[in-house]
C-alpha positions as CSV (number, residue, x, y, z in Angstrom):
1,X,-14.4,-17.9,43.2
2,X,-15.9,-21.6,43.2
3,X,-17.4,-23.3,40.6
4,X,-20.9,-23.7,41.8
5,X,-22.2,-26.2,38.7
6,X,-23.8,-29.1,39.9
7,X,-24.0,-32.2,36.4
8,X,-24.3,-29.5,34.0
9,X,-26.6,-27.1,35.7
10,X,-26.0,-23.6,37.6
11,X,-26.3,-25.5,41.0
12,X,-27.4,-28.4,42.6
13,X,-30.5,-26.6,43.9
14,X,-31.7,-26.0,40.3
15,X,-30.5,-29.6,39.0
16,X,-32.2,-30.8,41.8
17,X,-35.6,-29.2,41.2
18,X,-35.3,-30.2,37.9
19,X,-34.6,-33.8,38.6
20,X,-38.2,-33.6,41.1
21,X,-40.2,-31.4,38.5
22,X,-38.7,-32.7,34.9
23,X,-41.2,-33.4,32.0
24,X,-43.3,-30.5,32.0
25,X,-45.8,-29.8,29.5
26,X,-46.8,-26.8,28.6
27,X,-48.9,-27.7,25.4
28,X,-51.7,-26.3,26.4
29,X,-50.3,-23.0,26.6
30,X,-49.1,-23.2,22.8
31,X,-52.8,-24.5,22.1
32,X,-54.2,-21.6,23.6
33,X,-52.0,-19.2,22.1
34,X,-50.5,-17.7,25.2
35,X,-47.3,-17.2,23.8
36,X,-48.6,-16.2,20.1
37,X,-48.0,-12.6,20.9
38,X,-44.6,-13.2,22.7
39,X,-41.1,-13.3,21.3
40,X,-38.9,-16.1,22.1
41,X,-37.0,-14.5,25.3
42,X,-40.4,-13.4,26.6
43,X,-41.5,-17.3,26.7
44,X,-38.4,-18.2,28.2
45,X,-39.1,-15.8,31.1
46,X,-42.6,-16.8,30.7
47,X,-41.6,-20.6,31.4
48,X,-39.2,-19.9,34.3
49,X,-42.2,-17.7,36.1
50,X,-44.6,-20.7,35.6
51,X,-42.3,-23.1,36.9
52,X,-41.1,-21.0,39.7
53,X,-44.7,-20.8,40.7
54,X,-45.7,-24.1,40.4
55,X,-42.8,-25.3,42.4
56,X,-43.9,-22.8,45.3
57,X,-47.3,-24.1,45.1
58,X,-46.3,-28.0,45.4
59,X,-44.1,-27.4,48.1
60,X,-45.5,-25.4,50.0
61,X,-49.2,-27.0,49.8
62,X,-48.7,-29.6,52.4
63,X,-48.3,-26.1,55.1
64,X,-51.0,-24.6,53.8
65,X,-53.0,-28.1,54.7
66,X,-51.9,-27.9,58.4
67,X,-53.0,-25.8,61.2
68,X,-49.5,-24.8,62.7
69,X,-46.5,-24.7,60.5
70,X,-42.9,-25.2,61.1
71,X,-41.0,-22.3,60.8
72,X,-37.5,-23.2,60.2
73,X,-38.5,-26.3,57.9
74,X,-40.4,-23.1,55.6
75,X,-37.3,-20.8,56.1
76,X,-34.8,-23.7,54.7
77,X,-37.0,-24.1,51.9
78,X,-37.2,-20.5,51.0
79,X,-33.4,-20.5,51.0
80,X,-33.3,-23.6,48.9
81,X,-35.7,-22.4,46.6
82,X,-33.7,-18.7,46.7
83,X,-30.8,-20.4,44.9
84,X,-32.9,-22.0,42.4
85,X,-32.1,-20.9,39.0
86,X,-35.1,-20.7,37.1
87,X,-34.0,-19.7,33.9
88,X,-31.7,-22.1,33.5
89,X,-34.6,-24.5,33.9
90,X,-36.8,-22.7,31.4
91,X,-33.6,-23.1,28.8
92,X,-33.8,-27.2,29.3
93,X,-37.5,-25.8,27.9
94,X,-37.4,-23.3,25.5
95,X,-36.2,-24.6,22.3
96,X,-39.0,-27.7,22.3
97,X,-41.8,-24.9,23.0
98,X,-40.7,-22.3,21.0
99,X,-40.6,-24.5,18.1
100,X,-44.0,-25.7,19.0
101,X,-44.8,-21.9,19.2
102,X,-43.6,-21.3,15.7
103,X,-45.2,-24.2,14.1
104,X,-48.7,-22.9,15.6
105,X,-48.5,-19.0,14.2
106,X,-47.3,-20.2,10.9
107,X,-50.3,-22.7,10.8
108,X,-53.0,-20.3,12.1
């Protein structure tokens, strides 16, 4: 079996997205109380759902924008994106928001 870790992460494909979508904030959602309710591996899967879907969304916009799309650029994507780990991406995440999280219930 190969070793399929790419600088620390569970592939290139995920540092990759990482390295293009890094810095997210999801402050607002800890405002809000989204995750008030949640336990910690609930947010994490939270997290990597969001960030899954907001990666779809971005990349995929510019085809939504165009009359005729090209069908093997969106099938590469979709198998780019199909190796994408997304929880490992959520656990670059999850400690900064869940502390965040834990701060907020304790304070309401």
């Amino acid at each position: 079996m190969t070793d399929k870790t790419y600088n620390g992460w569970a592939n290139y494909e995920t540092w990759l997205t990482n390295l293009h979508f890094e810095n997210l904030e999801f402050d607002d959602y800890i405002e809000e109380g989204v995750f008030d309710s949640l336990n910690r591996d609930d947010v994490k899967h939270w997290i990597a759902d969001w960030i899954e879907g907001y990666v779809i969304e971005i990349v995929f916009y510019p085809f939504d924008e165009c009359s005729s799309s090209n069908t093997f650029l969106v099938d590469v994507i979709n198998s780019f994106l199909d190796e994408v780990n997304w929880d490992d991406i959520a656990d670059h995440y999850i400690d900064d928001v869940w502390e965040k999280v834990k701060e907020r219930t304790e304070n309401a």
